[in-house]
N, C-alpha and C positions, 0 to 999 in steps of 0.2 A: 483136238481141233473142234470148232465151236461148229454146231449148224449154221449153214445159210439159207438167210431170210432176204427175201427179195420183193422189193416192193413198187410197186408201176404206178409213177408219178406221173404219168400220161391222164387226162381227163375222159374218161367214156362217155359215147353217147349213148342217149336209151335208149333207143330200136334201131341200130344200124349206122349209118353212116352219119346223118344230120339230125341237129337236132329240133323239136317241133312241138307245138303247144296245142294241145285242143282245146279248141272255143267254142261254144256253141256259137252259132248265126241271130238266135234271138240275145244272148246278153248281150254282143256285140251292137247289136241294132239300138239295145236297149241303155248301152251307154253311150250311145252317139247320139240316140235325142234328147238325152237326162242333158249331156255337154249344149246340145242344139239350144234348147230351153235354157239352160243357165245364160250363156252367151247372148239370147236374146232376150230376159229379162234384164243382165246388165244394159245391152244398150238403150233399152226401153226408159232406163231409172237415168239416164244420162242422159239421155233427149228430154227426158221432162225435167230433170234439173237444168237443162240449159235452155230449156222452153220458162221456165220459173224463173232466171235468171232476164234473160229477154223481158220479156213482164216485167217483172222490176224495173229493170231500166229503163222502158217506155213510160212507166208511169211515173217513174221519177221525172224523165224529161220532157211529158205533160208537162207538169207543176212548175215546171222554170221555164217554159215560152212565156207564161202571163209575163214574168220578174223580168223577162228578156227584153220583151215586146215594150214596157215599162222603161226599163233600163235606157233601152235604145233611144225613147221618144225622149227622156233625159237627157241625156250626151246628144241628142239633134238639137236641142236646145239650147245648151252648155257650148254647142259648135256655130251657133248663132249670134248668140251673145259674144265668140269669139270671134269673131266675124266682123262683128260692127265697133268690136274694141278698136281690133287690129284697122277699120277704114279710119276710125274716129283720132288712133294714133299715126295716121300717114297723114290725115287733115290737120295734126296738131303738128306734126313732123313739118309740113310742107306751110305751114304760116311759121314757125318758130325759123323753119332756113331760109324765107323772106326776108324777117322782120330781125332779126336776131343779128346779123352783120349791121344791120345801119343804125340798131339804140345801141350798140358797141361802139360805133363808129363817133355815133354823137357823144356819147361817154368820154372817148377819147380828145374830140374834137374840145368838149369843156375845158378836159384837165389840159392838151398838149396847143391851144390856139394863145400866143404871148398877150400882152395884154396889150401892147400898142397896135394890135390888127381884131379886126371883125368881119365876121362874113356876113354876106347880104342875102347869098344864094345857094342854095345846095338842090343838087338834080343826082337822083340815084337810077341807077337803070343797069339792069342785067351784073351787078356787082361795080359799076363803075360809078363815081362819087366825082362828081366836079364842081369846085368852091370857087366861089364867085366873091370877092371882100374888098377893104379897103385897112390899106397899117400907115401907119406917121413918118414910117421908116421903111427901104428894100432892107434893113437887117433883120428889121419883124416878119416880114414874110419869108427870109432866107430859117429864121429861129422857124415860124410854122413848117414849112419844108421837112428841115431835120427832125423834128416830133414826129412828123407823121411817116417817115421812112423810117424811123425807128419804132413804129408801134406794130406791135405781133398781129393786129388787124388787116394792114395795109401790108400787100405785097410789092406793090410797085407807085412809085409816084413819078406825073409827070415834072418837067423843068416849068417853073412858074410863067406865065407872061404877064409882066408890069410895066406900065404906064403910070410919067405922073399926070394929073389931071387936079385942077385949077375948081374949088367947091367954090363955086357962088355965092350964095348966103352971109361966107366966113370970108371967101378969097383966100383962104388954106389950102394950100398944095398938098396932096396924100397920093400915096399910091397905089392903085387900083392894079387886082390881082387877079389873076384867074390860072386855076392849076386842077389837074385829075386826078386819080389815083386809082388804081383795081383795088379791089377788098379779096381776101380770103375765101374763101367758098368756106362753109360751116362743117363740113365733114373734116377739113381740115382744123379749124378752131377749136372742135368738140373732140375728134380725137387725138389731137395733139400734136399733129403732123404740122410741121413748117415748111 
């Protein structure tokens, strides 16, 4: 039979019960200000890099109020100039939707009046057009009529009222006309709305 050997896997401690470290009170002290001092040289070197940083950045945005201030009185300018575009095109706006229906009108009135009738009078006011003339024939003013209710200008025409009447001069009988008609509004002409 072999000896036994018996062996205590158990950990000991080393003076009794618990176990316990001696430290002196001075290293102790001595590495809690060595740690004090490190700790407060890092935050030292981090306040002045963020105080460095700061700096920088003031002095950079010094240097761009001048470019700013610059800038600004440019585009007050540039908002001026847009300014008096924008009045100069509601004054070009507000003569062209005056004017603009009635040299259409007379355009029309060239190419769509027959040739056996002429007008003597035209009165424009607030889009209404009222033709005042004289045709050889009611079928020339019946032909004027239909032109003009068929032109994209003229939304509405009144029923003509004729008379014959006796010219003196000649002692030729014509018939004298008179008829209205609304015009379009130009928002309507220009964007294409009927």
């Amino acid at each position: 039979m072999r000896p036994y050997v018996g062996y205590n896997l158990l950990p000991r401690s080393p003076k009794g019960k618990g176990f316990s470290l001696s430290v002196s009170s001075g290293a102790l002290l001595r590495a809690i200000s060595v740690a004090l001092v490190v700790a407060l040289v890092v935050v030292y070197g981090y306040a002045v890099w963020l105080l460095r940083g700061l700096n920088l950045a003031t002095s950079r945005l010094r240097e761009e109020i001048p470019k700013m201030v610059a800038s600004n009185k440019e585009l007050e300018g540039k908002f001026e100039e847009l300014v008096l575009i924008s009045r100069s095109s509601q004054m070009a706006w507000d003569m062209v939707s005056g004017s603009y229906p009635v040299v259409r009108f007379l355009q029309m009135l060239e190419a769509g009046l027959p040739m056996g009738a002429w007008i003597e009078q035209l009165s424009f006011s607030d889009g209404k057009v009222v033709c005042e003339g004289y045709a050889f024939a009611e079928a020339d003013v019946i032909d004027f009529v239909r032109s003009l209710s068929e032109a994209e200008l003229v939304a509405d025409v009144s029923a003509p009222v004729m008379r014959r009447e006796r010219i003196s001069p000649t002692g030729e009988i014509l018939v004298r006309f008179r008829l209205g008609c609304q015009l379009r509004r130009v928002g309507e002409l220009v964007g294409g709305v009927r």
